[in-house]
PAFI-118539 format. One record per residue (C-alpha): x, y, z; residue in three letters. Coordinates in nm, 4 decimals. Each point is the difference from the previous one (the first is absolute). Layout:
         c1         c2         c3   code
          X          Y          Z    Ala
...
//
This chain:
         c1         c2         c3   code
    -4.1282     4.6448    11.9210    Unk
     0.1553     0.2789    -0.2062    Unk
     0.2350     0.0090    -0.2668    Unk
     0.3358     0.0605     0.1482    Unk
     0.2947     0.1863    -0.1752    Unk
     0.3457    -0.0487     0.0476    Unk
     0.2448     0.3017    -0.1273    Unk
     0.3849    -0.0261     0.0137    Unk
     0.2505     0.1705    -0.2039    Unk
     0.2486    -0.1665    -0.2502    Unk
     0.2349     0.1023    -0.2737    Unk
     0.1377     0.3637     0.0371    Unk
    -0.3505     0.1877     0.0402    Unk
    -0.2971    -0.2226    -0.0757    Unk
    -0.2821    -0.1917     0.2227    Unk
    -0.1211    -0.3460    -0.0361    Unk
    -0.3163    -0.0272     0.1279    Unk
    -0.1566    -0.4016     0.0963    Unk
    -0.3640     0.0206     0.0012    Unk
    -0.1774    -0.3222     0.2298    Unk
    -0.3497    -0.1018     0.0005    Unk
    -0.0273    -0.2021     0.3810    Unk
    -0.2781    -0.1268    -0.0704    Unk
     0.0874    -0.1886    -0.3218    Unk
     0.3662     0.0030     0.0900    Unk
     0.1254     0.1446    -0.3566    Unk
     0.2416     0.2373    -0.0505    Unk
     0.0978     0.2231    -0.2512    Unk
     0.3105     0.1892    -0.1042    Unk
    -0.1021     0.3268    -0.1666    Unk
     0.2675     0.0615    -0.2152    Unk
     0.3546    -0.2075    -0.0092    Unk
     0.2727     0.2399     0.0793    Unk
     0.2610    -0.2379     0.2109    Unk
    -0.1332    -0.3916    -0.0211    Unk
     0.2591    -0.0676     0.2047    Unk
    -0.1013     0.2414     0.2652    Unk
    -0.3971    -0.0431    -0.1146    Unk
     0.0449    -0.4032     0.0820    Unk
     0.1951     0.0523     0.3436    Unk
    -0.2690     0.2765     0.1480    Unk
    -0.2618    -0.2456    -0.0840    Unk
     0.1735    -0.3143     0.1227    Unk
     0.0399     0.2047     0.3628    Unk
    -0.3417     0.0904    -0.0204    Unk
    -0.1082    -0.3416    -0.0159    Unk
    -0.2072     0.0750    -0.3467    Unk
    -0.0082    -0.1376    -0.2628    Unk
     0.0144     0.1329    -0.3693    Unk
    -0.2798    -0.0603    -0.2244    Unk
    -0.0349     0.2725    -0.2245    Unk
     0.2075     0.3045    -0.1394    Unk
    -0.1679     0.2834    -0.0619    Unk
     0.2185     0.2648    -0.2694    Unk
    -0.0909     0.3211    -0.0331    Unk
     0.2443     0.0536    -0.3468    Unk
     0.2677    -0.1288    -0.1812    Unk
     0.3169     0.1697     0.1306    Unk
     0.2851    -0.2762     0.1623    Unk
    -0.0573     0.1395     0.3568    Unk
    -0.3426    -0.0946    -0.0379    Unk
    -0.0140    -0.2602    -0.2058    Unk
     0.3268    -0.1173     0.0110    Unk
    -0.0199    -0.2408     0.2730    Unk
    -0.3128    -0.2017    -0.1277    Unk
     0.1869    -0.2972    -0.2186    Unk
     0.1876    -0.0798     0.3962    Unk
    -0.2676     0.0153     0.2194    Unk
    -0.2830    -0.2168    -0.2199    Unk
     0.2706    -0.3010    -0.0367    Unk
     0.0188     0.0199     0.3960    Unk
    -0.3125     0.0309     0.0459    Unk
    -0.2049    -0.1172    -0.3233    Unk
    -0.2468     0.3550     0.0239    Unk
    -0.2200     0.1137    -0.2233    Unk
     0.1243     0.3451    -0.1599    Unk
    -0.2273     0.2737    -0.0804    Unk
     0.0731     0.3252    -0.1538    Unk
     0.0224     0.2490    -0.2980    Unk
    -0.0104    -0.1555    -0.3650    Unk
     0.3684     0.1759    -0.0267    Unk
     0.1300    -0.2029     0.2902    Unk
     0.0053    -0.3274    -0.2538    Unk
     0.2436     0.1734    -0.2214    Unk
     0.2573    -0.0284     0.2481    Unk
    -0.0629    -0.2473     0.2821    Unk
    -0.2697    -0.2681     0.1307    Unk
    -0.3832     0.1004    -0.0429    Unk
    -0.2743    -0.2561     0.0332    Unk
    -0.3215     0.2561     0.0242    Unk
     0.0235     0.3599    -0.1990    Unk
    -0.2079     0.2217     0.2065    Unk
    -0.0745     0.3405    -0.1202    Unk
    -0.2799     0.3154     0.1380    Unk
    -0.2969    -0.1471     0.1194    Unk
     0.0701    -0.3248     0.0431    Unk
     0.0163    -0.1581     0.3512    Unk
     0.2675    -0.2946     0.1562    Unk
    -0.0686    -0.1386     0.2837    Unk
     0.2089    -0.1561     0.3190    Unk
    -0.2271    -0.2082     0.2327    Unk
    -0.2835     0.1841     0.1169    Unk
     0.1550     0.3212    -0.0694    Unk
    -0.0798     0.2221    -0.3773    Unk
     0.2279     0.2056    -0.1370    Unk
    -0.1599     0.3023    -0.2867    Unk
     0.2684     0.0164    -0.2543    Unk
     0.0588     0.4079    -0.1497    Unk
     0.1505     0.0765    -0.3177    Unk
     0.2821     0.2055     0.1582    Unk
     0.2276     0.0489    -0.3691    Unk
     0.2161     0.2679    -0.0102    Unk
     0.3156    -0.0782     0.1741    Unk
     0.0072    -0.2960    -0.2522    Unk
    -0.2948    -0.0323    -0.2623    Unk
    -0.1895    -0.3548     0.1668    Unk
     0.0451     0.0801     0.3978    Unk
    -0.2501    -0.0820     0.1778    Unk
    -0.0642     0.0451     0.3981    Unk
    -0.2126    -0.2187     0.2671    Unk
    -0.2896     0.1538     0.2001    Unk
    -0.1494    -0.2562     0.2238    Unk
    -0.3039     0.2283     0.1681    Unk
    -0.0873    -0.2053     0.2834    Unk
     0.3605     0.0503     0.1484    Unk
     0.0438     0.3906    -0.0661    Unk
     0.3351    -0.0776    -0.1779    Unk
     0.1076     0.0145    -0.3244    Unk
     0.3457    -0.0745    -0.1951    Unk
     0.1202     0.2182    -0.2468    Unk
     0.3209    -0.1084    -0.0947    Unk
     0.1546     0.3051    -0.1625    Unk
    -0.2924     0.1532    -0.1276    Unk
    -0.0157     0.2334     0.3414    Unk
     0.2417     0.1068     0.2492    Unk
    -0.0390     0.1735     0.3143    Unk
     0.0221     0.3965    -0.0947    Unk
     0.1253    -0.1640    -0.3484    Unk
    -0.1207    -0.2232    -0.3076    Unk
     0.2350    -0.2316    -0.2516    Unk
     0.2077     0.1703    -0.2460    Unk
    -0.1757    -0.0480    -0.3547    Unk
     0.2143    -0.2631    -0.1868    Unk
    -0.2414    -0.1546    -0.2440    Unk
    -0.3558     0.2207     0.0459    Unk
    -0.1259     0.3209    -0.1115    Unk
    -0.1033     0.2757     0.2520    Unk
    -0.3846    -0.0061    -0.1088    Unk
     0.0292    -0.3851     0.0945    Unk
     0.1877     0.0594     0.3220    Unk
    -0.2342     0.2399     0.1105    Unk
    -0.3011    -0.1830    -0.0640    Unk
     0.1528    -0.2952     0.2156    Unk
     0.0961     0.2478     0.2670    Unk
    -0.3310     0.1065     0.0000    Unk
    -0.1486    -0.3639     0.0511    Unk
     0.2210    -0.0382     0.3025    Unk
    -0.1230     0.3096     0.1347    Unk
    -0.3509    -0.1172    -0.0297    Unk
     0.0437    -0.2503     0.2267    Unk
    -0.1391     0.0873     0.3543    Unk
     0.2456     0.2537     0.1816    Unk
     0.0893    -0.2399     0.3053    Unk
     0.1549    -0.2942    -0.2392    Unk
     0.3141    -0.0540     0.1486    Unk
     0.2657    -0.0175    -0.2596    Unk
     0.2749    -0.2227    -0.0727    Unk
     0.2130     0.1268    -0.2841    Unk
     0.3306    -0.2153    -0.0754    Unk
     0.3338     0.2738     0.1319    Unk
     0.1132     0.2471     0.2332    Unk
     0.0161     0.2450    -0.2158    Unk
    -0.2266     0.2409     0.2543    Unk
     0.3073     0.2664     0.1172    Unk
     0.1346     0.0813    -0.3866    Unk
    -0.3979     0.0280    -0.0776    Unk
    -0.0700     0.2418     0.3389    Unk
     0.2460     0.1857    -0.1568    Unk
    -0.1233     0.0589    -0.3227    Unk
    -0.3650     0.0766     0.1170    Unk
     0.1752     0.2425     0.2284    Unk
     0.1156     0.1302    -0.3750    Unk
    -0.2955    -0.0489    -0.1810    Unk
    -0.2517     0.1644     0.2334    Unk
     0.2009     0.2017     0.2962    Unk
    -0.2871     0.1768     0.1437    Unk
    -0.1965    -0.3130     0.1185    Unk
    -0.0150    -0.0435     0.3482    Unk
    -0.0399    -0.3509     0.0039    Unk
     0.2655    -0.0901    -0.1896    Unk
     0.1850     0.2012     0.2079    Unk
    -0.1078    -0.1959     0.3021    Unk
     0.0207    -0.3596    -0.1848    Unk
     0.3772     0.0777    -0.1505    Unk
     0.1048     0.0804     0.4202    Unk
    -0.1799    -0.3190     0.0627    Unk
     0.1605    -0.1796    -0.2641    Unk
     0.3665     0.1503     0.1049    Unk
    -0.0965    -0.1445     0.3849    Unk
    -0.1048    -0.3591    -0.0930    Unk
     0.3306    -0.0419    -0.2629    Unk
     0.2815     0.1318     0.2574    Unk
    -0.1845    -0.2568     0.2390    Unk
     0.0407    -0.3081    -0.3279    Unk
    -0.4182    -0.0321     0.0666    Unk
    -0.1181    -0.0519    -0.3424    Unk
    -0.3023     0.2637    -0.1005    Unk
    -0.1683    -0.2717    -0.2625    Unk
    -0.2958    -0.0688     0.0352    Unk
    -0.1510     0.3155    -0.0031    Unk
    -0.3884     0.1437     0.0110    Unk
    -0.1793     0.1436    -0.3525    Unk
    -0.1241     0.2460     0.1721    Unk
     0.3182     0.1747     0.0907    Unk
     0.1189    -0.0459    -0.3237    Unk
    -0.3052     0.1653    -0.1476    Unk
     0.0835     0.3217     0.1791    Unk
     0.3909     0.0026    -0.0608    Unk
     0.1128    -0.1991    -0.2902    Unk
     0.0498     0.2325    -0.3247    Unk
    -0.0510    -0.3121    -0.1779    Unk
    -0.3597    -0.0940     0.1045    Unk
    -0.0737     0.3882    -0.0520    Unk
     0.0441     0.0819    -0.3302    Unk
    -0.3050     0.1191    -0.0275    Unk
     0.0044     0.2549     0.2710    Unk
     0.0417     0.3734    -0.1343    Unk
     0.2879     0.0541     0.2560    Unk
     0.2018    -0.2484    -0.1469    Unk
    -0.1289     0.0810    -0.3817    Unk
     0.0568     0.3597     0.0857    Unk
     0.3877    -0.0588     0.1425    Unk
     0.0537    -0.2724    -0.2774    Unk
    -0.1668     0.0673    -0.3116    Unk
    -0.2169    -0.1934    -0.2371    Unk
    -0.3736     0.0595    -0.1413    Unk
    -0.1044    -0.3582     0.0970    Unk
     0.0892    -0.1993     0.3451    Unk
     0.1872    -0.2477    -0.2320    Unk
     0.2416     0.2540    -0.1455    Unk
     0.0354     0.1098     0.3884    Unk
     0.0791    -0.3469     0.0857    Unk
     0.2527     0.0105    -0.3140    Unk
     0.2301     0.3190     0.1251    Unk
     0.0034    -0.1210     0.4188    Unk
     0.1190    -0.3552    -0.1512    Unk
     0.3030     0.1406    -0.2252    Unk
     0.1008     0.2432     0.2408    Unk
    -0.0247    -0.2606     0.2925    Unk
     0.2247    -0.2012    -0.2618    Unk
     0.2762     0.2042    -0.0084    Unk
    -0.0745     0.1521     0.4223    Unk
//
């Protein structure tokens, strides 16, 4: 049977995703925004929490991890910088794997948006979690990183194959639409995805999760390295690119 994921929205703009194995039965929370609202979607599903799976150490990620293992008694997995702050039982970090049932995540180094974030890639699903390493038409801003090491994680997302569906962890798709718009105004198929975009919000449909390949051919952030961008933005090297469409997105 395949994995199953269940999305719903919580807080002002975020999405907690439960991820369920049926043929093992376990569940997993990836990330802890609301534990509140992470235990009650699970309870109506009928599933129940084994695992929690954090994808970095900021509270509406982490925040909800202390609540939901006393409920539930899971096992925690995450980031080394998760322990800091709340409940970690396994540090995970790039290249390591975690499993749920008969289902195997790939864990990517994914720092930039804070130094130790890490996303989940589980292959034979086509899905991947990436927290708040990648948004649709966007990426996290660039609290702890450097942009040479939020590049290079960009770029290991964007190695992944082109139909991985994406789950990142807000809405945050219109304000990005409209900085790509910015950031690369001649593109046709941003053009397209931003009307698109502006359809599915005035009708409250959520546009997460999302295809890499679309966001290969429109996000300035995954294309750094393309001499459109470097020529409208600057920068001898894709990271320095990276660097000037991040602070001016910053202050968009």
């Amino acid at each position: 049977m395949p994995i199953e994921v269940h999305q719903f929205p919580c807080l002002s703009d975020n999405y907690g995703y439960l991820l369920h194995d049926p043929a093992s039965g376990e569940t997993a929370c990836i990330d802890t925004p609301d534990a509140n609202e992470n235990l009650r979607q699970a309870r109506a599903k009928g599933w129940r929490i084994t695992q929690i799976w954090n994808t970095h150490w900021h509270p509406d990620h982490a925040g909800g991890n202390a609540a939901i293992k006393a409920a539930t008694g899971c096992r925690i997995y995450g980031p080394a910088e998760v322990a800091a702050r709340f409940p970690l039982d396994h540090p995970l970090a790039g290249g390591d794997s975690v499993t749920l049932g008969t289902a195997r995540a790939q864990v990517i180094d994914a720092g930039g948006h804070t130094a130790g974030h890490i996303a989940f890639h589980l292959p034979d699903a086509g899905i991947a979690f990436v927290g708040d390493a990648l948004f649709a038409l966007g990426c996290g801003r660039m609290f702890e990183g450097t942009p040479p090491q939020f590049w290079s994680s960009l770029l290991r997302l964007r190695a992944l194959p082109p139909e991985t569906l994406l789950y990142c962890a807000h809405e945050y798709t219109a304000s990005n639409a409209r900085f790509a718009l910015h950031a690369d105004p001649d593109n046709a198929d941003v053009q397209a995805y931003a009307a698109e975009v502006t359809r599915l919000r005035a009708a409250g449909t959520p546009t997460v999760p999302f295809r890499l390949a679309r966001e290969m051919a429109t996000n300035p952030f995954l294309r750094a390295d393309d001499p459109a961008i470097q020529a409208r933005w600057g920068g001898s090297e894709a990271s320095e690119t990276f660097a000037a469409l991040r602070a001016a997105k910053d202050s968009f």
